[in-house]
C-alpha positions as CSV (number, residue, x, y, z in Angstrom):
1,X,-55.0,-13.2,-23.8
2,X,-54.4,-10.5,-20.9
3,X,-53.5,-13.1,-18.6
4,X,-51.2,-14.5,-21.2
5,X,-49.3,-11.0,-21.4
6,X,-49.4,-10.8,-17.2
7,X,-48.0,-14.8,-17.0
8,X,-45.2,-13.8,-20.0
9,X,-44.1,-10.5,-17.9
10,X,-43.7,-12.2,-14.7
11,X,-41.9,-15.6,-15.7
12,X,-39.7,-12.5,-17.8
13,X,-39.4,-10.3,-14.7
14,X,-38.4,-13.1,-12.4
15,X,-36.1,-14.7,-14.7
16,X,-34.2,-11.6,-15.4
17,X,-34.2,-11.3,-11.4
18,X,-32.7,-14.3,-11.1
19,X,-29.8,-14.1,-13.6
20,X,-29.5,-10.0,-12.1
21,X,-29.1,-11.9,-8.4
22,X,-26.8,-14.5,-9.9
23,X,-24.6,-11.5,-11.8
24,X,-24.5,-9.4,-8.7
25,X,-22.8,-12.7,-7.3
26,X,-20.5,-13.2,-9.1
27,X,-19.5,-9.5,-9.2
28,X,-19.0,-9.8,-5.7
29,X,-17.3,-13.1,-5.9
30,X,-15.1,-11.5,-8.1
31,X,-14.2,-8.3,-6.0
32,X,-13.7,-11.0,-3.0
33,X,-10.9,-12.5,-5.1
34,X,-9.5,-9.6,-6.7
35,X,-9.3,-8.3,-2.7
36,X,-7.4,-11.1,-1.6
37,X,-5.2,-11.5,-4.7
38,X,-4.5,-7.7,-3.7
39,X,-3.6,-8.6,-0.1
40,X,-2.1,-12.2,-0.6
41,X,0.3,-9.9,-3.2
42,X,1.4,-7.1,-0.2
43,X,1.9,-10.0,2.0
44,X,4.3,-11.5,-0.4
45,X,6.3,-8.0,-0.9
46,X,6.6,-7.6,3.0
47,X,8.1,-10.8,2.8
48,X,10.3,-10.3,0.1
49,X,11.5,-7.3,1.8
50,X,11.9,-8.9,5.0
51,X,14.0,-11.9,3.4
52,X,16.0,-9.0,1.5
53,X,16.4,-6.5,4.5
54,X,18.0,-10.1,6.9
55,X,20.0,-10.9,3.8
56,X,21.7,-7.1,3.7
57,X,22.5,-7.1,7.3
58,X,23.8,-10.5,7.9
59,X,25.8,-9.9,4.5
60,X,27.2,-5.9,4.7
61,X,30.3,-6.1,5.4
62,X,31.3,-9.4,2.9
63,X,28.5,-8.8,-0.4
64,X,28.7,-11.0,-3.0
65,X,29.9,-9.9,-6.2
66,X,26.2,-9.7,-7.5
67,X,25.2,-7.8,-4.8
68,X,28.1,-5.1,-4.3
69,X,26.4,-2.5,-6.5
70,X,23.2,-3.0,-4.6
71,X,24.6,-3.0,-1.0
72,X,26.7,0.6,-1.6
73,X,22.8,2.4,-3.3
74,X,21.3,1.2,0.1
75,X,24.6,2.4,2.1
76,X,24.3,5.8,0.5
77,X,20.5,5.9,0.5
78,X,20.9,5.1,4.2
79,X,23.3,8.4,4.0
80,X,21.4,10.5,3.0
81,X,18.5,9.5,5.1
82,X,20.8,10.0,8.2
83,X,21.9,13.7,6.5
84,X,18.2,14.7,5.9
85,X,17.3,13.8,9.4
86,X,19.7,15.7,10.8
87,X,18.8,19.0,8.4
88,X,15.6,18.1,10.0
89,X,16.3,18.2,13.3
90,X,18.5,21.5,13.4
91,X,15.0,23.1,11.0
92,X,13.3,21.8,13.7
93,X,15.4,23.1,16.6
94,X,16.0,26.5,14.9
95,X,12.1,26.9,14.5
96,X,11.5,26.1,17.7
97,X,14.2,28.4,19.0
98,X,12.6,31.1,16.7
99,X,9.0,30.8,18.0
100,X,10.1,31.3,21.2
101,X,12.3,34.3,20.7
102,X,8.7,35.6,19.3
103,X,6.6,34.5,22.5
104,X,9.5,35.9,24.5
105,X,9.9,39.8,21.9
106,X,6.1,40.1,22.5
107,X,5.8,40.3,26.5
């Protein structure tokens, strides 16, 4: 009868091994796929964004009708970019200006 019990517990605790191994598998298999569906998805934006980014400049200066709206929100965008840089630059400038008048005060 003991060896009964000992036979039952370890068909049980290598069957439930097995399926655990197989589960892990397929938990990683997953994750593998999830991961490239991930990357395969980013790939695809940069794309889309290269594709868009060729169409804007080979198109500026003559948009289509369906894209006039778009083309002036990335004109201003690019605006205010330039405007921020420049604020920027002079913070920048004036900071650096500033720390020096300090290095310069304390000797």
């Amino acid at each position: 009868m003991e060896k009964d019990f000992f036979e039952k517990l370890e068909h049980t605790i290598t069957t439930k091994g097995k399926e655990a191994a197989k589960k892990a598998k397929e938990v990683a298999g997953s994750a593998r796929i999830y991961n490239d569906i991930r990357v395969a998805k980013k790939d695809l934006s940069r794309l889309y964004s290269q594709v868009g980014e060729k169409y804007f400049n080979e198109n500026m200066n003559y948009p289509e009708e369906d894209y006039i709206d778009l083309f002036n929100l990335i004109e201003k965008i690019r605006g205010d970019i330039e405007v921020m840089e420049q604020e920027l630059e002079a913070t920048s400038k004036r900071e650096s200006e500033d720390s020096e008048f300090e290095e310069v005060d304390h000797h």
